[in-house]
Structure formats: structure tokens, C-alpha cells
C-alpha positions in Angstrom: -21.9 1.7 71.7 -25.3 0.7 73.0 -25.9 -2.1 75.1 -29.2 -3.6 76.3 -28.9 -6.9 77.9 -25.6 -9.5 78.1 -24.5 -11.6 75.0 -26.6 -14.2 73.9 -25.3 -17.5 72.3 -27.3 -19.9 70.3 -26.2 -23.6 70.6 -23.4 -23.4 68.0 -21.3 -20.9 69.5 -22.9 -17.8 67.3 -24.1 -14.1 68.2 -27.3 -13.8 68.7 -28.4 -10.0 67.5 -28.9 -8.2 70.8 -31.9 -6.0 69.6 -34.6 -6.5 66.8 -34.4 -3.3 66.0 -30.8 -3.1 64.7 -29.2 -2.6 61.5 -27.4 -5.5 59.4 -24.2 -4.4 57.9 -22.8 -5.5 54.9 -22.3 -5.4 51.1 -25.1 -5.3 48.1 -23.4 -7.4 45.5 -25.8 -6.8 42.8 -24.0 -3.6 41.8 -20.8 -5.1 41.9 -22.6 -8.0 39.1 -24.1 -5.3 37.2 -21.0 -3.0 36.7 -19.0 -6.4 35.8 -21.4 -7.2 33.2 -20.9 -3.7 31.7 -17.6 -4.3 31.4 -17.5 -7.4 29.8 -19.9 -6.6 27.5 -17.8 -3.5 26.6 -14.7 -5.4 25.9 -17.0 -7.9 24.5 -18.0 -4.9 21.5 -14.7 -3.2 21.3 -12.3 -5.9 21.1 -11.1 -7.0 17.6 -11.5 -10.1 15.9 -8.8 -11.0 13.6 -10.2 -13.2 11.0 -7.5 -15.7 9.5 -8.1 -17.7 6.4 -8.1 -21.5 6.6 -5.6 -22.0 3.9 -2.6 -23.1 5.6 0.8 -22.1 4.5 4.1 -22.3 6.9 4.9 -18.6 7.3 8.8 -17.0 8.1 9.3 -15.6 11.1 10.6 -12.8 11.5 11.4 -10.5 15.0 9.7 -7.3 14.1 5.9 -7.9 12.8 2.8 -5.4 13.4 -1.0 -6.6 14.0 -3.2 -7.1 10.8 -5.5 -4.8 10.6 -9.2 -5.4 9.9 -10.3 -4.6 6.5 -7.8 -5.9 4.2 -7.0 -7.9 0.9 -5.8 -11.3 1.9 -3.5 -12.7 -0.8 -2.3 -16.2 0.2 0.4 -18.0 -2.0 0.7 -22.0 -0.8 3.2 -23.8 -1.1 2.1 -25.4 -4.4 2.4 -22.1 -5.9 -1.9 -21.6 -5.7 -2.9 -18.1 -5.5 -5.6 -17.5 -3.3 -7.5 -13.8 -2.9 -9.9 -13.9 0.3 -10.0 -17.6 -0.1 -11.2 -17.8 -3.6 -8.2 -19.5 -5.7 -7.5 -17.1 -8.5 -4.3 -16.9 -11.6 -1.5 -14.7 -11.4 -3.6 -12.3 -14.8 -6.7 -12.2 -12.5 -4.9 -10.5 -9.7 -4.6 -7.0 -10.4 -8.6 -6.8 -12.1 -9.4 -8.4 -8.5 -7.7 -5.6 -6.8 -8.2 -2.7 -8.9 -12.1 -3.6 -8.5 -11.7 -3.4 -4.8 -9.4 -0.3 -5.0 -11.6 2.0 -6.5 -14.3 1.7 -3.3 -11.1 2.4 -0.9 -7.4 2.8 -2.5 -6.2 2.9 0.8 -7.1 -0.9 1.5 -3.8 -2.5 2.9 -2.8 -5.6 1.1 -1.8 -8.6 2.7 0.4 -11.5 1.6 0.8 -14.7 3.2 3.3 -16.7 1.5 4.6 -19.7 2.3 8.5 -20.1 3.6 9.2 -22.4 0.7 7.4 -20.8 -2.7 9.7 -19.2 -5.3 11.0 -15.3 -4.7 9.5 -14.7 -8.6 6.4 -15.8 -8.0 6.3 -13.0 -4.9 7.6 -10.5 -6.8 5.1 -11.3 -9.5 1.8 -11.0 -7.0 3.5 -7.7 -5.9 3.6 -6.3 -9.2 0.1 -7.1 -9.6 -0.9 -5.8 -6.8 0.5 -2.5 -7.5 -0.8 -2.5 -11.0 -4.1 -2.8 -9.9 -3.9 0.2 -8.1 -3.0 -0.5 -4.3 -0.2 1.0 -2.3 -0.1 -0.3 0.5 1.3 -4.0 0.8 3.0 -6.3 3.9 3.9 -9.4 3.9 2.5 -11.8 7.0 4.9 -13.5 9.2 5.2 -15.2 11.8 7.2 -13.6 14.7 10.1 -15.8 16.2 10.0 -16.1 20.2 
């Protein structure tokens, strides 16, 4: 270590810098910012955004239920027994020329159906049957999971 004179000390108490010529030490934050802001705008692109309807039904619970994934046919059934497909209030008949429409561009599109607690177990059954007449395969039932 190089020395060139005693310690100086301004009025407060503080280190004064024994030479002009030597170097400050300490960290750049602006990488630090700029690597955070990478981040967050890469979780920002990749996260998913589950879309729920604003038709509200009381769902079951139940203690095993899997994530909804993001293309889908959303088939809600109030409690009122009113059939809704993405939000547009449809008739048990117009269900399966709904689906088979939508089908034919992908007949792998899950189906979804959020049915309330209290509706009748025929009028599930009924949507069900539709569903599979109009050509899709591949139907779950939304829940809510029980804590």
C-alpha cells in the first residue's frame, strides 16, 4: 500500500482521498438495471394469461384439478340452467353446430365446462353429448380445488 502524506479529516469525521490521482472503487449499477429489465420483460412475454369469463357460476371443488390451457372452448352452464359458449348464451340444439364449426380449424381444441355446483346431472350429460357430436374429444370439467 502506498502512502504519501498522514490522514486527512474533513470537519465531519470523513476520509479525505489521500491523492488526486487515485482510483474510486465501487459498483456500476446500470448493468445490474438493465439485466433486471430483461428479465422482467421476459417473464413479462412468456408468462400466461388465463382468461376467465365473467359469468359467475359456484364451481365444486375438487382435490385433484390441472391448469386450463390457453386456447379452448369455454362452455359455462349457470345455475339457471343458461348455456353459455365463450360468453355468448346459446340452446342446448346450437351446441354441437357451435363446436363442430370450431372443430374443423383444430379437432384437438380442449373443451371446457364450467358448471355450476347446483345445475341438474342431465343437463351435464346433455352438453357433453353435444359436445362430442359436434366432433370434439377432448372435454374437462372446471373446478375449483379445495385447500
Amino acid at each position: 500500500m502506498n502512502f504519501n502524506g498522514p490522514i486527512r479529516y474533513n470537519e465531519n469525521m470523513r476520509l479525505l482521498s489521500r491523492s488526486k490521482n487515485q482510483l474510486k472503487v465501487g459498483i456500476d449499477p446500470t448493468p445490474l438495471v438493465d439485466v433486471m429489465f430483461l428479465i422482467t420483460i421476459f417473464f413479462m412475454l412468456t408468462s400466461s394469461i388465463i382468461k376467465t369469463t365473467s359469468i359467475n357460476v359456484n364451481l365444486p371443488k375438487s382435490l385433484t384439478s390441472d391448469s386450463q390451457p390457453r386456447t379452448s372452448i369455454n362452455i359455462t352452464i349457470t345455475k339457471d340452467e343458461k348455456i353459455y359458449i365463450n360468453e355468448n348464451l346459446v340452446s342446448l340444439e346450437d351446441i354441437s353446430p357451435i363446436v363442430k364449426r370450431i372443430a374443423v380449424k383444430d379437432p384437438s381444441v380442449p373443451v371446457i365446462i364450467r358448471g355450476d355446483k347446483d345445475i341438474r346431472y342431465q343437463l351435464l350429460v346433455d352438453v357433453m353429448d353435444r359436445v362430442r357430436i359436434g366432433g370434439a374429444t377432448e372435454i374437462s370439467l372446471l373446478v375449483e380445488t379445495r385447500r
